[in-house]
N, C-alpha and C positions, 0 to 999 in steps of 0.2 A: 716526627710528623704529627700533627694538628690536624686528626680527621674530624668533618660536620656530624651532628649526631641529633637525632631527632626522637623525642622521648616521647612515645605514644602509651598514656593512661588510660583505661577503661577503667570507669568506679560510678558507682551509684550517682553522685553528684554533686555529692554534702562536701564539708571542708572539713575530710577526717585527714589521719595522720601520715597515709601514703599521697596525697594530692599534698600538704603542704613539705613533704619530703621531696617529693619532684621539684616542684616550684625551687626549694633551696640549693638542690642540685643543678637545674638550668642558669639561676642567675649565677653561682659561683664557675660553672664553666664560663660565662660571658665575659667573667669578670678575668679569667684567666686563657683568654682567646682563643675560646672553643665558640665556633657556630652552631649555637644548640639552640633548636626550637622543638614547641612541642604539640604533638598531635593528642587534641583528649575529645574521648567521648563518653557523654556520659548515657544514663539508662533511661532515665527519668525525661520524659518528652515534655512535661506540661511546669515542672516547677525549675525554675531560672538559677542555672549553680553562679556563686560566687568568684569560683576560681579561677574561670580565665582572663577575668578581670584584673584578677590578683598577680599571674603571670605575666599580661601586659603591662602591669604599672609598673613589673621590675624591669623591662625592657627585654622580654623574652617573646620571640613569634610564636602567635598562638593560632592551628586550624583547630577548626570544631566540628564534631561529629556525633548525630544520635543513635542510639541502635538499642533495642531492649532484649536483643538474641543472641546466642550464640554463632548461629549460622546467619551472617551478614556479609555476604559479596560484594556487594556497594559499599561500604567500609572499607576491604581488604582491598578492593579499586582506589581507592582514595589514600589511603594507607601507601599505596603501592606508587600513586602519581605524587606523595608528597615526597616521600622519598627518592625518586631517582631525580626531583628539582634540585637535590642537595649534591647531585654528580654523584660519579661513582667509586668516589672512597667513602661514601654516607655508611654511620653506624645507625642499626635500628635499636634505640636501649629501650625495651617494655616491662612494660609494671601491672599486674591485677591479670588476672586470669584470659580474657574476653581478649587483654589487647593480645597476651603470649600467644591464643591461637592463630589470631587474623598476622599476628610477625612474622611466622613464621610460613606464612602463605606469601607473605608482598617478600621479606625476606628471599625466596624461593626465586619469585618471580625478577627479579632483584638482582641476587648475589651479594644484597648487601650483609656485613659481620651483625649478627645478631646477638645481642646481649639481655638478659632477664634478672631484673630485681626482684627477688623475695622479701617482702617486708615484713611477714611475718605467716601462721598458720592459726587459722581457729579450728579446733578439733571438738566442739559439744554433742555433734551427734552423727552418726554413719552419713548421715547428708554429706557433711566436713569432709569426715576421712576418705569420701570417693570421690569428694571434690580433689583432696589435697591426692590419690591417687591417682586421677586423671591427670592433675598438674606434671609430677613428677614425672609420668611416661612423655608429655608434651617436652620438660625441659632437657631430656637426654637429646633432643635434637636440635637444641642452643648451642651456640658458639661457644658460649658465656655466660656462667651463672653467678650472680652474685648476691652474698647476703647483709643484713644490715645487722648481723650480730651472729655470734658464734652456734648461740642455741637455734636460730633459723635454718643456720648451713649444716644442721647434723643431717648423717644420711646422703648427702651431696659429696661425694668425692670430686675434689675439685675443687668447688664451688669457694670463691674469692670472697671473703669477710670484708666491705668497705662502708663501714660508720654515718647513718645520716649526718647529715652536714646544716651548721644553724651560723647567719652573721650575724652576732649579737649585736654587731655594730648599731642595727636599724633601731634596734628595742632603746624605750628608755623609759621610766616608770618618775612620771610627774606626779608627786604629791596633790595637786590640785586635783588633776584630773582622776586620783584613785578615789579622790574622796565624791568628787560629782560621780563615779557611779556608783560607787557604793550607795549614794544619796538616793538616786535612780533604782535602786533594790530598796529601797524602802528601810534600809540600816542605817543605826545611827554612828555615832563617833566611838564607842563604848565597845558595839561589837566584834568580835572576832570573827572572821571570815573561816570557815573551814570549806575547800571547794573541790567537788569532785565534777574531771571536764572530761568529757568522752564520751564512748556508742555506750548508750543503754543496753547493756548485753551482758550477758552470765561471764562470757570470758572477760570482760572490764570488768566483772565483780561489781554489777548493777544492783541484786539482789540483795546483794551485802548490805544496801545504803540505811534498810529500817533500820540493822542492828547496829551500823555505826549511828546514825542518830539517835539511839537509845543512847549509847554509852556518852556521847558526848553531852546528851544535856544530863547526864548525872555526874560526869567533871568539870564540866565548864557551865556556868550560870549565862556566860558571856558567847558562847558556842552559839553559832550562826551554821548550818550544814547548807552550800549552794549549789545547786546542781544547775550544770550545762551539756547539753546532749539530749541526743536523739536516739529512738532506735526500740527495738521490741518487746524491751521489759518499762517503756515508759509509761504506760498505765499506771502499770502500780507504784512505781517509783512517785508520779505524781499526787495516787490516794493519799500519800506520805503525809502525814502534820506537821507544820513548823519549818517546814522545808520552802528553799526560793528557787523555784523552777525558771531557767531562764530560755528553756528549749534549746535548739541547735544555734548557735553564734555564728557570725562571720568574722568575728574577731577575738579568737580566740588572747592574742597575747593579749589585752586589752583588759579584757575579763580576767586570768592571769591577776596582773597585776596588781590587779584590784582586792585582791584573795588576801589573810596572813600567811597561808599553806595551803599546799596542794596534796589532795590524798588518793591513790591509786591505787586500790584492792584487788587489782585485775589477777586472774589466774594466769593469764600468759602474754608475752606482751616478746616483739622484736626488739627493736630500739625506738622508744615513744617520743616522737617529736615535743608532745606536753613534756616531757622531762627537760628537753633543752632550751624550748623557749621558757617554761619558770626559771631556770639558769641564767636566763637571760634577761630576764625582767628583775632577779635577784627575792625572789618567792622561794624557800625551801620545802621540797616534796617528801612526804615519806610514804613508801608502799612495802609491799613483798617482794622477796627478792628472786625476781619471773626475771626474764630475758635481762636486757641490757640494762633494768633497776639492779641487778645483785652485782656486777662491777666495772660498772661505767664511772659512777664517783658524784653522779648527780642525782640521788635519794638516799637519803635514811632507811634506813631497810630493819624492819623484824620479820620474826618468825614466821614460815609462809600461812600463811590462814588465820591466825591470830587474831581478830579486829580489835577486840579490847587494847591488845599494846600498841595497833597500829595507831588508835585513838588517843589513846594515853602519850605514844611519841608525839602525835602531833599537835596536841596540848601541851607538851614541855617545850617544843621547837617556838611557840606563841609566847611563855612567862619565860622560859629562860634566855635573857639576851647572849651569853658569851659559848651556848650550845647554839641556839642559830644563827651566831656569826661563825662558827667553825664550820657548821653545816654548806652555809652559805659561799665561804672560803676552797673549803672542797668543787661543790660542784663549777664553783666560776675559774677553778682553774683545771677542772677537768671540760670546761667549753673549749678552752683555750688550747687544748690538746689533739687528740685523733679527731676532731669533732671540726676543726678548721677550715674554713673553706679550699684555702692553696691547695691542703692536702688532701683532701678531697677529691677536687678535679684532678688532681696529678696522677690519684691513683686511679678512675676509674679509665682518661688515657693510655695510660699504663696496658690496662685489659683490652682496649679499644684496638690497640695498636699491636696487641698479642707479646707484649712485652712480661705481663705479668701471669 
């Protein structure tokens, strides 16, 4: 059975890594004739997201909704009328915190099978931890929990492991076009791109970025450091010297591709959509090896904290062509694996359907 399933995200607004993880996840059920549309709301009243734009261009129904609170009745009303349009074998599947509370109200009101993606945990400061223990007591009252990597689902008895999902099909990396933007960052043919894309935040190893731009321009003459992202260590990330600030993107593969490598220092991470779409654009990544980087098969991985070697890796993955065609070799065929769309959709059916 082929039940309808309607993925309602709550998130800030930006086009981080849980909004283009949805997005992957609707069009591959589409694609595998699942009725899945998605309800997002974001927080942000005044500045216009990207993303449901992104959702309808893949042919996924998109309602919208704003709410900057936790307690939003009008929401969980809407929540609640969008789902029983989907009749009553509708799955509720939720993502971010904001929608898990309001799910499990319409859920309620409902009886529809509720299901919760954990995409991951940021833990920097007691704020976090009574966040992530408010979370936990909410999800013991799910149907359905699932994680998008092993280290997310620690603590969860239960809780189902199912792989964000990328079609690399869409991606393709024209040489013309890397080079007009690199052109556009003001680089010439000569430089090497080294690019860090993601939240400006201690858990992405934002802070870290002075000390890899030290090291890189004292191995690489050629060394280009670019930064994309947003988020609350940007300040200073910006006082930065030598550095190409591109702020938050809408296009992330785009940017991507444009890169010679991608470097992700982050302290923790679930399974990072940047890891799949460089995969996909055929960019090799090296970071520490935190969540789904240490073995997934799509980065280079040193020692955790390290930045020197992470730097030094990622200046040999740039000179040495026959290590970053192995590198490259690995992660394109670890796309090609758990990371599938078919299987994707099949397993989170599976769960939908109380099979798994």
């Amino acid at each position: 059975m082929t039940r309808p399933v309607l993925h309602a995200l709550a998130w800030p607004g930006g086009l981080g890594g849980a909004a283009r993880s949805v997005e992957e996840t609707c069009a591959a059920q589409l694609r595998n004739g699942v009725t899945a549309e998605a309800w997002l709301c974001t927080a942000n009243r005044l500045t216009p997201s990207p993303v449901p734009e992104r959702f309808a261009a893949r042919g996924v129904p998109v309602h919208r909704w704003t709410a900057d609170t936790f307690l939003a009745p009008r929401a969980v009303r809407d929540l609640t009328r969008r789902l029983r349009a989907l009749g009553p074998d509708a799955v509720l599947h939720t993502h971010g915190e904001r929608a898990l509370l309001w799910g499990l109200a319409a859920a309620g009101l409902t009886g529809a099978r509720h299901v919760h993606t954990m995409h991951g945990w940021i833990r920097n400061t007691m704020a976090d931890r009574r966040r992530e223990e408010r979370a936990r007591s909410l999800l013991a009252r799910v149907d359905a929990v699932v994680a998008v990597h092993d280290v997310v689902a620690e603590g969860f008895a239960g809780a189902h492991v199912v792989p964000n999902t990328l079609d690399a099909r869409r991606f393709s990396r024209s040489a013309g076009d890397r080079e007009r933007t690199r052109r556009h960052w003001g680089l010439g043919t000569t430089d090497r791109v080294y690019l860090f894309l993601g939240r400006l935040a201690a858990e992405k190893g934002a802070d870290r970025l002075a000390v890899i731009q030290a090291r890189l321009q004292t191995v690489s003459a050629a060394g280009r450091l670019v930064v994309a992202g947003s988020g609350p260590l940007g300040p200073g990330v910006e006082a930065m010297t030598d550095v190409r600030m591109l702020g938050e993107r809408a296009d992330p593969a785009a940017v991507l591709a444009a890169a010679d490598v991608v470097l992700m220092p982050s302290r923790s991470e679930g399974l990072p959509m940047t890891a799949l779409e460089a995969a996909a654009v055929q960019v090799p990544l090296v970071g520490f090896p935190v969540g789904g980087l240490a073995d997934s098969g799509l980065a280079l991985t040193v020692p955790d904290g390290d930045v020197d070697r992470l730097v030094d890796a990622a200046v040999r993955l740039v000179r040495d062509d026959a290590l970053r065609a192995r590198a490259l070799d690995q992660s394109t065929s670890a796309l090609a694996g758990p990371f599938a769309p078919a299987r994707h959709a099949a397993a989170l059916s599976d769960i939908y359907d109380g099979r798994a």
